[in-house]
N, C-alpha and C positions, 0 to 999 in steps of 0.2 A: 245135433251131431252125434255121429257113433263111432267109436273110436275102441283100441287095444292098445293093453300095456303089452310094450314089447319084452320084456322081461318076464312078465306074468301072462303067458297065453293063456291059461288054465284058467284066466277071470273069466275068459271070453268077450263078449262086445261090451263096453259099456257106454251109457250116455249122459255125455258133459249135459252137466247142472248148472254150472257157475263159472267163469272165469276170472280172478280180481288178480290185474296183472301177472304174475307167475304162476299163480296159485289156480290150478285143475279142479274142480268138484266132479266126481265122476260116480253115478253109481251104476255097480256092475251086480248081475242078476243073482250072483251065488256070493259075492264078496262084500255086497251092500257097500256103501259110498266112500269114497276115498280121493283125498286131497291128496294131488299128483305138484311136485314141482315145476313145471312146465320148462326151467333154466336146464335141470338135471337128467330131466326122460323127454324123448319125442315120441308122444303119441303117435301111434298109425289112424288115420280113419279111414273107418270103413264106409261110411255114410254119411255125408252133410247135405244138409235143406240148401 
């Protein structure tokens, strides 16, 4: 799945790694990987399998 932080468009796309209940793993092309709250940010995706 490909997904944006709606807060940080300037990441650009990135693609979920991991999900362990709340917790996003997402690594984005310029910003390298980053654990998203999933309770606190709603991801946008952009593309899912």
């Amino acid at each position: 799945m490909f997904v944006r932080h709606p807060h940080h468009p300037g990441w650009g796309v990135g693609q979920v790694q991991s999900r362990v209940g709340s917790l996003v793993t997402v690594n984005f092309p310029d910003e390298g990987k980053k654990v998203i709250n999933g309770d606190v940010v709603t991801l946008e995706i952009v593309y899912s399998f």
